[in-house]
N, C-alpha and C positions, 0 to 999 in steps of 0.2 A: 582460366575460364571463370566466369562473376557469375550466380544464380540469379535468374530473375523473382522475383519476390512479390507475389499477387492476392489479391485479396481471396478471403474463401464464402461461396455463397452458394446454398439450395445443396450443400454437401460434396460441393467442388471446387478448385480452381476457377478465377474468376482473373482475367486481366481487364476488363472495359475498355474504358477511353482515358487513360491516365493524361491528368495535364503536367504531369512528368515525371520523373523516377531522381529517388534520392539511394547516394551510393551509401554502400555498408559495410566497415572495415573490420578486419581483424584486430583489435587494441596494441595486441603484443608484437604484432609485425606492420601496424602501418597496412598493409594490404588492403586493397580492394576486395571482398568476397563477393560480392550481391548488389542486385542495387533492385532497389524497394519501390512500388507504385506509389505514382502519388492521387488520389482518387481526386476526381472531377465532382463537379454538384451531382452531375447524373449517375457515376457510378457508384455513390453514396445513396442517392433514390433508392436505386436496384439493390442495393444490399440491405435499404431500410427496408423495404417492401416486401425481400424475402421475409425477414425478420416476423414484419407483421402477419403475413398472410400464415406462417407456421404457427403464429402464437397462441389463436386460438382454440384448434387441436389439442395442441401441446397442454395450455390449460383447462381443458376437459378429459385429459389422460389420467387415469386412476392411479391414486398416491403411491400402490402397488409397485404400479409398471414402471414410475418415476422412480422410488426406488432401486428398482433392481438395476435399471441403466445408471444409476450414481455408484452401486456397490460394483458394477462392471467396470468402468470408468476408474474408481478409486483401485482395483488389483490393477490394472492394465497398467496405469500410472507407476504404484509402486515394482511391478516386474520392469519396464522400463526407463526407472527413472533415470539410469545414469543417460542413456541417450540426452535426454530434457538436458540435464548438466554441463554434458559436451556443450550442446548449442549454446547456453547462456556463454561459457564463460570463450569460446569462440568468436562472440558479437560482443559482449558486455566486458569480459577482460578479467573478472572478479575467479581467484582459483576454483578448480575445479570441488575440492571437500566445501568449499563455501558455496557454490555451486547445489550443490547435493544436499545443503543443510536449508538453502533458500526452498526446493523442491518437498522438503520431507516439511517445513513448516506450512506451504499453502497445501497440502496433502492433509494437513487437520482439519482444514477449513471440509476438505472434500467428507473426510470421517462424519465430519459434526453434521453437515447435511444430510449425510444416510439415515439419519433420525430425524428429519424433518414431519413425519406423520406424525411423532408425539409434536412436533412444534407447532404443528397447524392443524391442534384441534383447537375448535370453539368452544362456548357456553351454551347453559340450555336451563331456563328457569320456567319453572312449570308453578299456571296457578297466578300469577304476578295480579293478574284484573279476575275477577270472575268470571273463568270459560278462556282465559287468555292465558298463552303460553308468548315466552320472548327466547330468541337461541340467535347465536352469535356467529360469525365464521370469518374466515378470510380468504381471501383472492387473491387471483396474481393481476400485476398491474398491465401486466401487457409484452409490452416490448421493452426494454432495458437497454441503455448505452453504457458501457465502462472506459473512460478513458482511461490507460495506465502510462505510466513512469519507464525510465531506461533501465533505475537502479535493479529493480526488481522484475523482469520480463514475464515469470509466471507465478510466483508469490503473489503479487499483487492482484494483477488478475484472478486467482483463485481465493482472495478476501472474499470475493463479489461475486463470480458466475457459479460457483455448483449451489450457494444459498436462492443467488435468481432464479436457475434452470430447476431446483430443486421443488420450488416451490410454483413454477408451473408459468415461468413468465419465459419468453426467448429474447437473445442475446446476439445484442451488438459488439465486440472488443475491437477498440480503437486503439493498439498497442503504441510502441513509440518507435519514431521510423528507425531509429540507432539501434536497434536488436529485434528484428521484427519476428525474427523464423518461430521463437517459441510459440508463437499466437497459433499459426499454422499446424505448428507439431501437436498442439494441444485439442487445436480445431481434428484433427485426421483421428486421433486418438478419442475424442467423443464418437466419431460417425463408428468408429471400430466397436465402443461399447455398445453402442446401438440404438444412439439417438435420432430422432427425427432431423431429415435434413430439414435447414433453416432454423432449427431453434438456436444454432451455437454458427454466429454469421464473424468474419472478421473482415473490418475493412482500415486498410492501411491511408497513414495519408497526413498530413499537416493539417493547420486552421481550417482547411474546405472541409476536408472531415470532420473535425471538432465543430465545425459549426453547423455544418450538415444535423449531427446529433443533435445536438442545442437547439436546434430552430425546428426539426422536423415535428409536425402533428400526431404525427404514429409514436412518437418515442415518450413513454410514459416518465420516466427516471432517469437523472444519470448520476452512475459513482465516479469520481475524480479520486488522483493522486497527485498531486506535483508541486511544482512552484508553488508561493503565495500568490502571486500577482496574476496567474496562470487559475488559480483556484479560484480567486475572491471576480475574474472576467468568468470564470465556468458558471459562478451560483447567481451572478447578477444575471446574466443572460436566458440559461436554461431555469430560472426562477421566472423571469419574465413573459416564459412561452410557455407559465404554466405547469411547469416538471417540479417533480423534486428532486431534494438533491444534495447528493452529501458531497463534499471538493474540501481533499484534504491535501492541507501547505503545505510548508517548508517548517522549518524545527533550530533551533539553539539551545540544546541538550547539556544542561550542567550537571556537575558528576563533584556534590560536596565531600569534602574529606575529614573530616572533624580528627581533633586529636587525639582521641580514644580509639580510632581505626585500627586496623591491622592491616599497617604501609605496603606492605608488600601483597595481600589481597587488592590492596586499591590500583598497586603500581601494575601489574598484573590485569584489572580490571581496565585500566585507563586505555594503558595499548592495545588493549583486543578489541575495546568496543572504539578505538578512537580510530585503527588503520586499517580494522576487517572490510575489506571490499574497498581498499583504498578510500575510506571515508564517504562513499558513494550510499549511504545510508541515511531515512529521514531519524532514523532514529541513534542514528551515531553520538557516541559521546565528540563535542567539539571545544567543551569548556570544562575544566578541572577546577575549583574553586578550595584552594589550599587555605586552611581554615589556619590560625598560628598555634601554636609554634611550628608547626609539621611543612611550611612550604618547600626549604633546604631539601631535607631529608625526599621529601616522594619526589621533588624533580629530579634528584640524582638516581631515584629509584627507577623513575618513567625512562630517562637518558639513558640510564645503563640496558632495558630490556629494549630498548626504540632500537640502539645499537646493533641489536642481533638481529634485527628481522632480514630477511631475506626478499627484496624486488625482483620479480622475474614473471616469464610465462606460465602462466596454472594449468594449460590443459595438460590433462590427462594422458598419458604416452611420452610426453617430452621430454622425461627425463629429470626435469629440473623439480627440485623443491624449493618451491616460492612458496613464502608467508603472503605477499601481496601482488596483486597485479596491475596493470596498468590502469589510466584513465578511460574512459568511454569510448572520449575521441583528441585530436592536436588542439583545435580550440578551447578544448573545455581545461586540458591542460595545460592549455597559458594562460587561462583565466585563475587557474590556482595557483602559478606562480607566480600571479602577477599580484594575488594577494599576501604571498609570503614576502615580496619585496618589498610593499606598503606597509607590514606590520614591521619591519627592520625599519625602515625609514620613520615610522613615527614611534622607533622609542623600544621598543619591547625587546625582549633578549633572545635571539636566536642562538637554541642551543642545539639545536640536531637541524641542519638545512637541507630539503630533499631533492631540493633543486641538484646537488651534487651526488648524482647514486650509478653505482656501476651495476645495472639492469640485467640479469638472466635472461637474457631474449633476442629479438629482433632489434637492429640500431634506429629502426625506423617507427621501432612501439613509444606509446603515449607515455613515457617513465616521469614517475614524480615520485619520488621516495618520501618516506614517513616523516615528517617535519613538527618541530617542539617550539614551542615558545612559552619564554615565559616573562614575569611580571608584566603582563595585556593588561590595559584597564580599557574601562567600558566604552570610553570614548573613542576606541582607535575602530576603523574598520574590518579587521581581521578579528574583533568581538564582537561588532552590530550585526553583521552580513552571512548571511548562511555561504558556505564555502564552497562545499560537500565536495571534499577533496582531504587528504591525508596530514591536515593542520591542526594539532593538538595546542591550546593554547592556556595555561594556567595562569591566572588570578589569582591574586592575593587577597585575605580577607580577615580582618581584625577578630570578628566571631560568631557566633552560628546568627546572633538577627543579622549582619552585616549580607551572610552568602543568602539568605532567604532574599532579603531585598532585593539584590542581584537578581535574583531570579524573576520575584513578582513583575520588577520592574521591564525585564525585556519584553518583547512584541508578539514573543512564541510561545506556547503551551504546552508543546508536542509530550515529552518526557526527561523526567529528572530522574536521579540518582542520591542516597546517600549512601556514607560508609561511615560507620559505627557500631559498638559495641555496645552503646546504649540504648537500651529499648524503651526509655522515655524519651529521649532525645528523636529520635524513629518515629515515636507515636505523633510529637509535635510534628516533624518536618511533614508527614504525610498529612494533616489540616494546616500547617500554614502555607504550603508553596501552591502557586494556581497554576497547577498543572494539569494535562488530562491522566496520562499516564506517571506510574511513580517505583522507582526501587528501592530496595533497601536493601544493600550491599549485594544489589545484582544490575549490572550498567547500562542493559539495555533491556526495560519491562517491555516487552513484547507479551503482551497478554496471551495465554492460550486460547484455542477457536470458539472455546462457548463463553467467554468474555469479549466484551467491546475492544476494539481499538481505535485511537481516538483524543484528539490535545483537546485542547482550548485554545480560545484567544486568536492570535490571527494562522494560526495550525489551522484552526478548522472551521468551514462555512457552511452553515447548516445546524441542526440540531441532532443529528444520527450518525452515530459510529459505525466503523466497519466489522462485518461478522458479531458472532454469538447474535442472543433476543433480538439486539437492538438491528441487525442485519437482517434477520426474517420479517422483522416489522418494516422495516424498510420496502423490502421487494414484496409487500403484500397491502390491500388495502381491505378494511373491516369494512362488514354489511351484515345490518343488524335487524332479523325477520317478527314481528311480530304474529300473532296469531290467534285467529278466534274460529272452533268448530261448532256450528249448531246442533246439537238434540231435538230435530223434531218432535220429540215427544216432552220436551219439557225447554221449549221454544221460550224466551223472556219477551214478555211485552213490548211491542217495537214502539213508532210512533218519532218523531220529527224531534232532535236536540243540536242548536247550535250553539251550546255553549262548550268551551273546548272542553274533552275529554277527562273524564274523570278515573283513578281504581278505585276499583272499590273491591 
């Protein structure tokens, strides 16, 4: 039996008029589970319409009352987060503890919103002209669209909607049709806390939806996740119709190793951030950049831990202890072995092939085992090309300006890495690489929720990062009151001045 899979609008179930339904499998067996709406122009209207007509409300609802349904919202969450977990790794394929660790990080964003009334207070300058006072505030923009990613089903989405909803706008989530239930789970789970129907609307769907968003009049904003090419079509278009808009890309994540490191922190670092979630990560490590002498040494290092990991099914109950789980879907999985076979062919040293892996699972699951390459230079494809698949590929590098270059020089910003012992060495890397995010012997900077997150370069379209400041300034727009009260009894001489305004 397959679920049908429908959009949610006005605090229900919504099917419409689908111009047709895309299936939705289980990674680890190949199966069919579900099969997902694909919404129509029309029943993207209806879902934007709810949206709008709640929005207003919902933006004159006392920052009180807003909180207290965010602090209801964030227990309900944390008492049932393992359900949230099941279903990811059910649709998405990524283990269940990785599962669990995607939930408890967009669960900060949820935290850091509970405090949104110190975020969205104003200014207030008294006296500025004589008799004139000037005070400052912000709004919410309205209605809000989030398009999100596969990797990440409710992570991502919760970068964006409790700072949205927090702040007094309602919300469109356009999730990705390849793992849709969480949108839903998450949608049933607001109405339970005890939000207004229509402020938290999900509507499923392909390009009609996404474009739906993008073109619609009601839709003040949209946040993006995804592709570049998918990002850089999100910000020309929704830029065009007058929105704003933040569309974050794709990533080429280098992970330097200097020869003062501590090999076996880095080798240790490499494979966790390079095969966690099957490499289905923007911010995965996908490039190791072995600075000399140390190349030999960490690839036998990386080889020797790659070895152990264990392929198989993540959920919960099965038995199995897998390190990693399968791909998304079969397509996406020959699209990564199609790139492990291009980097063999042009040259590079296949030293762990994943192509070859006896899988914990279903014979019919997406398996693509953890895969090593080394001596990649920059020119080969399986180094230009975002993968996002389980392909670790080390570079060689003469010395530390050598790996910076590397770096400046690629098309991505998303985040870097280093590893050393040196803490002047640290201090340069962090002003010389033009990156948005940056570690220092930690592989994957994932900012906490009152920090930005956020590359440069073609990672990201727009000027605004996701969550912390720069996220409430986002989903909020300034308006700025001036003010003048009369004293009848010591009333100032009127009389006619068109010359512009003066303080005095």
């Amino acid at each position: 039996m397959t679920t049908s899979i429908t959009h949610w609008l006005d605090g229900a179930e919504f099917r419409g008029d689908p111009k047709g339904w895309a299936d939705v499998t289980n990674p680890a067996t190949g199966q069919v589970s579900g099969r997902v709406a694909l919404a129509s122009e029309r029943d993207a209207e209806q879902v934007i319409a709810a949206a709008a007509k709640a929005s207003a409300e919902w933006g004159a609802t006392s920052l009180a009352k807003r909180t207290q349904i965010l602090f209801a919202f964030r227990e309900l969450l944390n008492e049932r987060k393992d359900e949230l977990a099941r279903l990811i790794t059910a649709e998405h394929g990524k283990v269940h503890s990785d599962a669990l660790g995607e939930v408890a990080r967009g669960q900060e964003v949820v935290e850091f919103a509970c405090g949104i009334s110190h975020l969205l207070k104003g200014g207030h300058s008294e006296g500025v002209s004589t008799g004139v006072d000037v005070h400052a505030k912000r709004e919410p923009l309205g209605v809000v669209g989030i398009i999100s990613p596969f990797n990440f089903p409710a992570m991502v989405p919760m970068w964006f909607f409790p700072i949205a909803i927090a702040a007094g706008n309602a919300v469109v989530l356009k999730p990705s049709e390849k793992d849709p239930s969480a949108a839903l789970w998450m949608a049933r789970l607001w109405q339970e806390a005890g939000l207004p129907d229509g402020v938290f609307n999900v509507l499923h769907g392909d390009k009609v939806a996404v474009d739906a968003l993008l073109h619609s009049p009601e839709v003040a904003a949209i946040s993006f996740v995804g592709s570049t090419p998918i990002a850089s079509y999100v910000y020309a278009e929704a830029s065009r119709h007058g929105k704003r808009v933040q569309a974050l890309g794709g990533a080429k994540n280098h992970m330097v190793v200097l020869p003062d490191a501590d090999l076996d922190l880095a080798a240790d670092a490499a494979v966790s951030a390079g095969y966690g979630s099957a490499g289905e990560r923007c911010m995965a490590i996908s490039v190791v950049v072995a600075v000399d002498p140390v190349g030999d040494d960490l690839v036998a290092r990386i080889a020797d831990r790659t070895r152990t990991l264990v392929t198989g099914d993540g959920q919960a109950g099965t038995g199995v202890e897998a390190d990693m789980g399968p791909l998304v879907t079969r397509a996406h999985r020959d699209r990564v072995a199609g790139f492990v076979a291009a980097g063999e062919q042009a040259g590079a040293t296949l030293v762990i092939d994943g192509r070859v892996v006896e899988p914990r699972g279903g014979q019919h699951g997406h398996w693509l085992g953890p895969t090593l390459f080394d001596h990649v230079t920059s020119d080969m494809d399986i180094y230009t090309e975002e993968i996002f698949g389980p392909v670790l590929s080390v570079v060689r590098a003469s010395s530390y300006a050598e790996a910076v270059e590397l770096i400046n020089n690629n098309q991505y910003g998303n985040g870097t890495a280093i590893f050393t012992n040196d803490g002047g060495a640290a201090r340069r890397f962090e002003a010389d690489v033009q990156v948005g995010m940056i570690g220092i012997n930690v592989p994957i900077p994932v900012p906490v929720a009152f920090y930005s997150f956020g590359g440069w370069k073609q990672s990201l379209f727009g000027d605004t990062h996701a969550h912390g400041a720069e996220g409430v300034h986002f989903f909020t727009r300034a308006k700025v009151v001036t003010s003048r009260w009369i004293n009848p009894a010591a009333r100032p001489a009127g009389g006619l001045e068109l010359g512009f305004p003066r303080n005095v």
